[in-house]
Every structure is written in C-alpha cells, then in structure tokens.
C-alpha positions, 0 to 999 in steps of 0.5 A: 500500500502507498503511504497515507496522506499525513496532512491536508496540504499533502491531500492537496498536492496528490489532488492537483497532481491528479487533477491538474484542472483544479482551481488555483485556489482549491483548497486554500478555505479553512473550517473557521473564520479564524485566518490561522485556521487552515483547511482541513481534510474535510474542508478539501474533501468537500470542495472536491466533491463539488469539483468532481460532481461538476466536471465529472465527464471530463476524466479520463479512466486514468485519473479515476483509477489514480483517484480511486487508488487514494481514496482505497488508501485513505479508507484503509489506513481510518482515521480523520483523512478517511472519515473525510473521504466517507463524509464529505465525498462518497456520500455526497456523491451518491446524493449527487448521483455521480457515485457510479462513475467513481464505484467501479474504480474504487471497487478494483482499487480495493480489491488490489489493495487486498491482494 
C-alpha cells in the first residue's frame, strides 16, 4: 500500500497532481473564520466533491483509477483523512448521483489493495 496522506496540504498536492484542472485556489478555505485556521481534510474533501460532481465527464479512466487508488488508501489506513473521504465525498456523491462513475474504480482499487 502507498503511504497515507499525513496532512491536508499533502491531500492537496496528490489532488492537483491528479487533477491538474483544479482551481488555483482549491483548497486554500479553512473550517473557521479564524485566518490561522487552515483547511482541513474535510474542508478539501468537500470542495472536491463539488469539483468532481461538476466536471465529472471530463476524466479520463486514468485519473479515476489514480483517484480511486487514494481514496482505497485513505479508507484503509481510518482515521480523520478517511472519515473525510466517507463524509464529505462518497456520500455526497451518491446524493449527487455521480457515485457510479467513481464505484467501479474504487471497487478494483480495493480489491488490489487486498491482494
């Protein structure tokens, strides 16, 4: 397994490098009115969500099995990075209904990632 995401701005990166199509400013809003609050797993996970739903017939099988191979990783290791990926993009985006372009994707990265 790759090693897990360590930190919002790491999220990000792996995020643009997937998806160079990204708005520059993707990710830079925090969770809190407060200026030193920085953005959050959550914070990322959500915009993303929003991003992917909107653009979602622009990528390509690569960047969706990139993607899915993240999100397997996140939701492997638990924890906050993962409870962000099951919170605040897959159930959005089965109420988004943009769930069936990322499952098949995701299902072939579990499964890899249990061999």
């Amino acid at each position: 397994m790759k090693r897990t995401l360590q930190s919002p701005s790491e999220l990000r990166k792996a995020l643009v490098a997937i998806f160079p199509m990204l708005p520059r400013d993707f990710g830079e809003q925090g969770e809190s009115v407060f200026e030193d609050a920085g953005p959050t797993y959550h914070s990322m996970m959500r915009d993303f969500a929003h991003f992917f739903a909107k653009n979602i017939d622009q990528f390509s099988d690569r960047q969706l099995g990139r993607f899915a191979e993240l999100l397997a990783g996140a939701r492997e290791a638990s924890g906050p990075l993962e409870n962000a990926v099951e919170t605040c993009f897959l159930e959005p985006a089965r109420q988004l209904k943009v769930h069936d372009r990322i499952e098949p994707f995701l299902a072939a990265a579990e499964k890899g990632a249990r061999k």
